[in-house]
C-alpha positions as CSV (number, residue, x, y, z in Angstrom):
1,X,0.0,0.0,0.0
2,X,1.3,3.5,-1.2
3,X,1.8,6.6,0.9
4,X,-1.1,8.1,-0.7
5,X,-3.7,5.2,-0.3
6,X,-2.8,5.0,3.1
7,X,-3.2,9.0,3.4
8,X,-6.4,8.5,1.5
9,X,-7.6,5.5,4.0
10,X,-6.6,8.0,7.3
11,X,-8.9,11.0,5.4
12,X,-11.9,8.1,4.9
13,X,-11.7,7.1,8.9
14,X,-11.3,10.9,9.9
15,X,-14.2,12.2,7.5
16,X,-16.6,9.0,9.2
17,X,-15.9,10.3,13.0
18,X,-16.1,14.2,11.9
19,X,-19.9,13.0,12.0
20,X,-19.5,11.7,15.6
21,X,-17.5,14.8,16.8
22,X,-19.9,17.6,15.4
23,X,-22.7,17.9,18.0
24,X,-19.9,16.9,20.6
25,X,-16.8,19.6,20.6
26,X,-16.1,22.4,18.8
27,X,-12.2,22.0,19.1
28,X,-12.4,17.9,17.9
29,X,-14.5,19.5,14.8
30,X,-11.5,21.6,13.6
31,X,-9.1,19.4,14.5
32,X,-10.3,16.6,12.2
33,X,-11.1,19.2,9.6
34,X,-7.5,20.2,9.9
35,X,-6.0,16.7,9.7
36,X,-8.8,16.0,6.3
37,X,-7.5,19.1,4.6
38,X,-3.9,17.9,5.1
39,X,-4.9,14.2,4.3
40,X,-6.5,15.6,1.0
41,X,-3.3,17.2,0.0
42,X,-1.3,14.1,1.0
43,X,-3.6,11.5,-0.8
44,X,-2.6,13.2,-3.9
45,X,-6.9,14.6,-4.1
46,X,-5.7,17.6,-5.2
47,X,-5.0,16.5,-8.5
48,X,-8.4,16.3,-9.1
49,X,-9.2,19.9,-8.1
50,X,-11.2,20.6,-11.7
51,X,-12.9,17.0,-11.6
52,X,-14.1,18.2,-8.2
53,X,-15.0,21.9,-9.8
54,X,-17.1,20.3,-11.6
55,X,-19.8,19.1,-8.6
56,X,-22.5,22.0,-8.6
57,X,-22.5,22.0,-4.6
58,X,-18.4,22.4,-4.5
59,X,-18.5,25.4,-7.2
60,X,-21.2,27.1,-5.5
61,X,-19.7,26.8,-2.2
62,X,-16.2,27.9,-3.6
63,X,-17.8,31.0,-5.6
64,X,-19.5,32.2,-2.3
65,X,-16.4,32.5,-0.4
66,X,-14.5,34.0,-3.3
67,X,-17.1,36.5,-2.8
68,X,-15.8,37.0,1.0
69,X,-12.1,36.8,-0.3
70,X,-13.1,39.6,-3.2
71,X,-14.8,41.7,-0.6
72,X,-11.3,41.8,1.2
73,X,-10.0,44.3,-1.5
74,X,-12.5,47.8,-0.6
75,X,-13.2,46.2,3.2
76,X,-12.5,49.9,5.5
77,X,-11.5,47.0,8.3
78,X,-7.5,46.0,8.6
79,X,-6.8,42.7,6.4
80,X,-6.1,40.7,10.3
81,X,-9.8,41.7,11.3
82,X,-10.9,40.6,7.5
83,X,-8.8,37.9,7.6
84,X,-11.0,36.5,11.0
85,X,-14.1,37.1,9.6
86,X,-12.9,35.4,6.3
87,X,-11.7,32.3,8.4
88,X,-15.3,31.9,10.1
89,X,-16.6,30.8,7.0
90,X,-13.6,28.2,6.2
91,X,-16.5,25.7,6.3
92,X,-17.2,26.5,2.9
93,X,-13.4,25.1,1.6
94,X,-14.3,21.9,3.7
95,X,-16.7,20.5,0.9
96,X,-14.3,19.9,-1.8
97,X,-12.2,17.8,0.6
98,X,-14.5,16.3,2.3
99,X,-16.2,14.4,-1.1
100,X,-12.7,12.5,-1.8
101,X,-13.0,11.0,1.3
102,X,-17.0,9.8,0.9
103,X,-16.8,8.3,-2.8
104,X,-18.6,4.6,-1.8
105,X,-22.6,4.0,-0.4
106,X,-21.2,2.3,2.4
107,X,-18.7,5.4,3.4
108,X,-21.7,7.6,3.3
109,X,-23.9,5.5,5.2
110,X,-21.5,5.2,8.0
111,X,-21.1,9.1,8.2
112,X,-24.5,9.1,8.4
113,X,-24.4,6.5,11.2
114,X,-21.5,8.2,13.6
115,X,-23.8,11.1,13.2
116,X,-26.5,9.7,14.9
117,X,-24.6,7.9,17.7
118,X,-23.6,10.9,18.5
119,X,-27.2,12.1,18.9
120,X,-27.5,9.0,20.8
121,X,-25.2,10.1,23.4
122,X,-26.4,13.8,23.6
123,X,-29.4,12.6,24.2
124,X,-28.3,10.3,27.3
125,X,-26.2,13.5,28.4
126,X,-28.9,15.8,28.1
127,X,-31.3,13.4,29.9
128,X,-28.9,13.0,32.7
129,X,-28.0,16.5,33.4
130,X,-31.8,17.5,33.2
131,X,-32.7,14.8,35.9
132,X,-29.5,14.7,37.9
133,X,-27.7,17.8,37.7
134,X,-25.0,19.2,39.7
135,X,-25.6,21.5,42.3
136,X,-23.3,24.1,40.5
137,X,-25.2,23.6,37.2
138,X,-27.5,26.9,36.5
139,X,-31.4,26.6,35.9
140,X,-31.0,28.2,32.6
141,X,-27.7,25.1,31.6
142,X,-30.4,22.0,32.8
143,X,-30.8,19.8,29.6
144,X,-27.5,21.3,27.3
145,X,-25.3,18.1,27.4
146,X,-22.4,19.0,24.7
147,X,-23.9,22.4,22.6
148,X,-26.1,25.6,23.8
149,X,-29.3,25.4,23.6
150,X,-29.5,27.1,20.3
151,X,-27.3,24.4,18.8
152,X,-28.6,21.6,20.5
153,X,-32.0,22.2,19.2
154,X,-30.8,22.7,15.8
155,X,-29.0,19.1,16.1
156,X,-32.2,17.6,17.7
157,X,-34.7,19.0,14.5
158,X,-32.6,17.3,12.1
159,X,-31.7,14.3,14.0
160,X,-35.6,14.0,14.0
161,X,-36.6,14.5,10.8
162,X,-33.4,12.1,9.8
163,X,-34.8,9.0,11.9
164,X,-38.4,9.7,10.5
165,X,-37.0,9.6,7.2
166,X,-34.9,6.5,7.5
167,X,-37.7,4.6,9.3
168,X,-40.3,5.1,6.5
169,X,-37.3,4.3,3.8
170,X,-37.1,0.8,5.3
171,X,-41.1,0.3,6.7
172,X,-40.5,-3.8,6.1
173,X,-38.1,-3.7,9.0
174,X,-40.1,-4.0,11.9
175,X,-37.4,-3.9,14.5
176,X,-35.3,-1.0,12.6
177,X,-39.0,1.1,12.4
178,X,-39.7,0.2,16.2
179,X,-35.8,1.5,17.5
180,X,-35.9,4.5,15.6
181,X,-39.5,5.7,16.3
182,X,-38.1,5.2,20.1
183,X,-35.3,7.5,19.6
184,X,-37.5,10.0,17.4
185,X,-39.9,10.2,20.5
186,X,-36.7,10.5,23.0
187,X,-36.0,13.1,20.4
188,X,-38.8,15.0,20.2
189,X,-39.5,15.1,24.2
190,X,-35.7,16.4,24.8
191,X,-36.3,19.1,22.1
192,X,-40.1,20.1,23.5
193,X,-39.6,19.9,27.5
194,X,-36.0,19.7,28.0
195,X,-33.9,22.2,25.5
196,X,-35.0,25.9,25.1
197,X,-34.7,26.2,21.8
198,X,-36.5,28.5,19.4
199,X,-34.7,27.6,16.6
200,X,-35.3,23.7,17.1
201,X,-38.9,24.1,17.1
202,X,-39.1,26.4,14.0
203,X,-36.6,24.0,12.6
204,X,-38.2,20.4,13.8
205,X,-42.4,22.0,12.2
206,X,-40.9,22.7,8.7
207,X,-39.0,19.6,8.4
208,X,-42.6,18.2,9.7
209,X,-43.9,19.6,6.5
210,X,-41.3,18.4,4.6
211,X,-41.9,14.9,5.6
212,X,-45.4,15.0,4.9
213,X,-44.7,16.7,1.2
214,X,-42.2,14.2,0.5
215,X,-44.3,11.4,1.7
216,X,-48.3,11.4,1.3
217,X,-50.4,12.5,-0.9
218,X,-52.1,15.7,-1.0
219,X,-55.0,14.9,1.6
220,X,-52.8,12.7,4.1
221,X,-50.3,15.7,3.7
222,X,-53.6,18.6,5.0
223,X,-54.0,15.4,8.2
224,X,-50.8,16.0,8.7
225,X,-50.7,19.5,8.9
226,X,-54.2,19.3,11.1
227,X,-52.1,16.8,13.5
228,X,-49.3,19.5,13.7
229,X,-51.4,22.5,15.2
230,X,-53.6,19.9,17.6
231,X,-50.0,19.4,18.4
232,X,-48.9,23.0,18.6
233,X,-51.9,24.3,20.9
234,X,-51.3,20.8,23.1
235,X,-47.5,22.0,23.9
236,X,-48.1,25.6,24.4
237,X,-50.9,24.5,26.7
238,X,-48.0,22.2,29.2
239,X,-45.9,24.3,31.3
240,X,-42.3,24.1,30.3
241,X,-39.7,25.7,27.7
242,X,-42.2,25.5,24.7
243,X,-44.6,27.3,26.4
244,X,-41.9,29.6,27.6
245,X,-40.6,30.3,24.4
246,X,-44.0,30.8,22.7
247,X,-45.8,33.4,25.3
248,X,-42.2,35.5,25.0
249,X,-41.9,35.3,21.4
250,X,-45.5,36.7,20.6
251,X,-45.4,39.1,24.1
252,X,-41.6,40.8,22.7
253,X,-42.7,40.9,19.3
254,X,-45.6,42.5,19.7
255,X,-43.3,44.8,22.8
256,X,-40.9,46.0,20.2
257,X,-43.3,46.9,17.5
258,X,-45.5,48.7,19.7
259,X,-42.7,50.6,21.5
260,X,-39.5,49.7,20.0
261,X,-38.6,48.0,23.0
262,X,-35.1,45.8,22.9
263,X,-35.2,45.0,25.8
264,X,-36.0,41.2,25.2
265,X,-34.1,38.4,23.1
266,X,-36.4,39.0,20.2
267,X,-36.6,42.5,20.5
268,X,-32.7,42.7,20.4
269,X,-32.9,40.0,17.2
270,X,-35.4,42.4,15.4
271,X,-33.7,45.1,15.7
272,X,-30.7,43.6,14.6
273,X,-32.3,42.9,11.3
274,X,-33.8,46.2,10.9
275,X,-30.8,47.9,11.6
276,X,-28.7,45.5,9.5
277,X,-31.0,46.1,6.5
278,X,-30.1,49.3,6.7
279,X,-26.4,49.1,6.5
280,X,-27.0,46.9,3.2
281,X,-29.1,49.4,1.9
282,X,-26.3,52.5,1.9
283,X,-23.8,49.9,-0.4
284,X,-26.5,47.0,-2.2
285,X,-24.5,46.1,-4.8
286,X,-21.2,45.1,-3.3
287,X,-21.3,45.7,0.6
288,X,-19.6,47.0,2.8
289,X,-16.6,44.9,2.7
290,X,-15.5,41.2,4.3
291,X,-15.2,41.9,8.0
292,X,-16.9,45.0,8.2
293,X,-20.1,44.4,9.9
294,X,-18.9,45.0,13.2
295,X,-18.1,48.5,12.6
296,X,-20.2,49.3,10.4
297,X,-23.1,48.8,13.1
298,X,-21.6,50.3,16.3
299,X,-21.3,53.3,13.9
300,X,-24.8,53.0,13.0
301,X,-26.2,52.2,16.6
302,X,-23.8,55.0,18.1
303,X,-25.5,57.7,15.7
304,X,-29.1,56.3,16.3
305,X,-28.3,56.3,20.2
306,X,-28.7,52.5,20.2
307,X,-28.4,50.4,23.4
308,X,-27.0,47.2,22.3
309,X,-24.6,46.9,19.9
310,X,-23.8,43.5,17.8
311,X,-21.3,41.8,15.9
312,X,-23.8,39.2,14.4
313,X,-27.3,40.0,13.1
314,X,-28.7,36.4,13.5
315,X,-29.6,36.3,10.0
316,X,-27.2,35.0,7.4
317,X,-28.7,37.0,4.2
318,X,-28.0,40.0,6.4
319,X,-24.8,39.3,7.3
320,X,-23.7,38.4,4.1
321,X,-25.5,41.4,2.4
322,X,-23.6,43.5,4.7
323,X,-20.5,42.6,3.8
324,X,-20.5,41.7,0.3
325,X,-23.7,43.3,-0.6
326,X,-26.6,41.4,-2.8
327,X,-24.0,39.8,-5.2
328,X,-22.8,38.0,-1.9
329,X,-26.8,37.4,-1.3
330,X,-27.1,36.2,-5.0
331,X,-24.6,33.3,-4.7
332,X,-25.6,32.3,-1.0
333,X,-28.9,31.7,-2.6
334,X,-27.3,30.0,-5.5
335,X,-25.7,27.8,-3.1
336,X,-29.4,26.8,-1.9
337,X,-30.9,26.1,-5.0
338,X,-28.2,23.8,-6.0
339,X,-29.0,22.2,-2.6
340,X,-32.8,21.7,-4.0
341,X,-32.4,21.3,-7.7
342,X,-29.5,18.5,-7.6
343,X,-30.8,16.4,-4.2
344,X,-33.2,15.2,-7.4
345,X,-30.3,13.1,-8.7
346,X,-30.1,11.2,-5.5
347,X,-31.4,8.2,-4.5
348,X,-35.0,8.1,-3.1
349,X,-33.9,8.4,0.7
350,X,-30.8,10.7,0.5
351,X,-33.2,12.8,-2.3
352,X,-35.6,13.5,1.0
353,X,-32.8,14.1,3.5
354,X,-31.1,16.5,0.8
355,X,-34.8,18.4,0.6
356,X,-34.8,18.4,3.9
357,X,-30.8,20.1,4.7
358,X,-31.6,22.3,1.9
359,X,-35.1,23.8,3.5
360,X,-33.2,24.1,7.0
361,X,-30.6,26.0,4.9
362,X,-33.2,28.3,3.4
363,X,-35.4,29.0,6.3
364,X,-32.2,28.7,8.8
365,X,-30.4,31.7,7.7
366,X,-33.3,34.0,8.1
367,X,-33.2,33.3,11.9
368,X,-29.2,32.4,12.6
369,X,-26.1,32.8,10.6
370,X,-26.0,29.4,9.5
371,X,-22.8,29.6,7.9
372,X,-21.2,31.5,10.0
373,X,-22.0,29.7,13.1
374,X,-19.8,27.1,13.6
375,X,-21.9,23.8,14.4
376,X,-24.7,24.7,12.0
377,X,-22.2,25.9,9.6
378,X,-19.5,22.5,9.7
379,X,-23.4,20.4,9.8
380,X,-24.3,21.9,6.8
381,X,-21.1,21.6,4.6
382,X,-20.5,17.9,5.9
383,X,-23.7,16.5,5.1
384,X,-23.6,18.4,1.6
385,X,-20.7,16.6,1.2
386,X,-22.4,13.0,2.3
387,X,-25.0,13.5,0.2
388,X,-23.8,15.4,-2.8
389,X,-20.4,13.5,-3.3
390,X,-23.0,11.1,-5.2
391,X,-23.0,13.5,-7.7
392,X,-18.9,12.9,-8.2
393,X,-19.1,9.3,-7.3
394,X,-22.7,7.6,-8.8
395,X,-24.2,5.0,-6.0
396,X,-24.6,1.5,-7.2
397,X,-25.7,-1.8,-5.4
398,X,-22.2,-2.6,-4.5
399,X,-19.6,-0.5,-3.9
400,X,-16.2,-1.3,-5.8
């Protein structure tokens, strides 16, 4: 065996437990992603740079941080502070060498396999520290095993939608449909009464609908939809985080429209946006440079007499607009439709859990920085790559 097969063998073990280590530690997520970059190089993958080019997902991906890089140029930031900014969204160089290193059915399906282990053991975490926590353990921490709340609820959605997905692609299996339904419930209850999450639950009800487009016809489809707000009014109705969540949401929304009140969590969020619209409006066409955001806001809020300042508006069109102006929104959204139009050329069961990364994609980014948020940003790009490395490397019945 060759230096560069064995290279290429290391990069296939380290791409399968990146899946494990992404809901679990941020610092074991860039360390693999590290070692895969330089396993890439050494396998000799980077040879095959244009055939790579030539998967829609990697040329989006690559074109949308050219943007940032091009952005770099009329930025009114230094090029260190550019350069940071720039490295937050190094996810998006991950994709082309994370493909190489998933190019058979049964590497995929094991990716997709450490993944949910590792959901497995947040979920025993998150159970335990919620039942037994220390005494040191704030009210507000009770539940978060590995992630914040934010990101564990994210991971939970998609871990949800991911088992209902698989269980229906194999129905004949009794025992397989029996042990994920299990875990989908376990799911469902951590993300509902256990993790305060708003993003989860927006998250976990469109993948919901996903499901049910994906899956039933038309009328079944309307049931579902029926079952989902008997389901809605049932949870907001039990005392807990849902509830919680749902009587601030509509109470701060309503406080900052009414009074312009930011106070709140959502009141800060929406002024964020508002604010951040702003700033893309003074420069549309090409922003205000990469790295610029932060400025470019405390100026704003400073003149305005603003309260709270931010370096993030919680809304990935926004922050990219900002910086690199609609051009930079253009190929963002570019990015997504590949996400949707090519998830067609997949098999019937990735095809639905392609659908379903790309809406969270969509929808995500109005409400977080996906991208720019380092576990939803690393989730995104690795499972584009599990997926969409079909694209490079056609499944068939047996791999070679």
């Amino acid at each position: 065996m060759t230096w560069t097969e064995k290279a290429h063998q290391a990069g296939v073990f380290l791409t399968i437990a990146l899946g494990f280590v992404i809901p679990l530690s941020t610092s074991l997520t860039d360390l693999l992603a590290t070692l895969i970059l330089v396993l890439w190089f050494l396998a000799g993958h980077y040879k095959t740079f244009m055939d790579q080019v030539r998967n829609p997902l990697v040329r989006a991906s690559l074109l949308l941080f050219l943007i940032f890089v091009l952005a770099m140029i009329y930025t009114p930031v230094s090029f260190g502070e550019a350069g940071k900014m720039l490295k937050k969204y190094r996810e998006l160089l991950y994709l082309i060498a994370f493909i190489p290193f998933l190019s058979t059915k049964r590497h995929r399906t094991w990716a997709q396999c450490a993944f949910g282990l590792s959901m497995v053991v947040t979920l025993i975490a998150s159970f335990y520290t919620f039942y037994f926590p220390l005494e040191s353990l704030g009210k507000e921490f009770l539940g978060q095993a590995f992630k914040d709340s934010i990101n564990q609820s994210f991971l939970l959605a998609v871990f949800a939608f991911g088992l209902m997905t698989h269980a229906l692609s194999h129905i004949n299996n009794k025992r397989y449909v029996i042990g994920l339904s299990a875990l989908f419930i376990l799911a469902t209850v951590n993300l509902f009464f256990i993790v305060n999450g708003r993003t989860g639950y927006v998250l976990f009800y469109l993948l919901f609908i996903v499901f049910l487009a994906q899956r039933f016809k038309w009328r079944f489809a309307i049931y579902g939809l029926l079952v989902l707000l008997i389901l809605n009014f049932l949870l907001i109705s039990v005392p807990g985080p849902y509830q919680q969540q749902a009587d601030q949401t509509v109470v701060n929304t309503l406080k900052y429209f009414k009074n312009e009140n930011s106070e709140s969590s959502i009141g800060q969020r929406l002024e964020f946006m508002i604010n951040s619209y702003q700033l893309l409006t003074e420069r549309p066409v090409f922003g205000h440079g990469t790295g610029s955001f932060k400025s470019q806001y405390a100026a704003l809020a400073e003149a305005k007499g603003l309260k709270f300042k931010t370096v993030n508006p919680h809304n990935e069109y926004l922050m990219t607009g900002v910086q690199t102006g609609l051009i930079g929104i253009g190929f963002l959204l570019y990015f997504i439709f590949c996400q949707f139009k090519y998830s067609f050329r997949l098999i019937p069961l990735n095809k639905n859990l392609a659908l379903g990364l790309a809406a969270i994609t969509a929808v995500g980014c109005m409400g977080n920085s996906i991208l720019l948020d380092h576990t939803p940003g690393v989730f995104v790009i690795y499972f584009n790559a599990v997926f969409f490395s079909a694209l490079n490397y056609p499944e068939k019945t047996k791999d070679a």
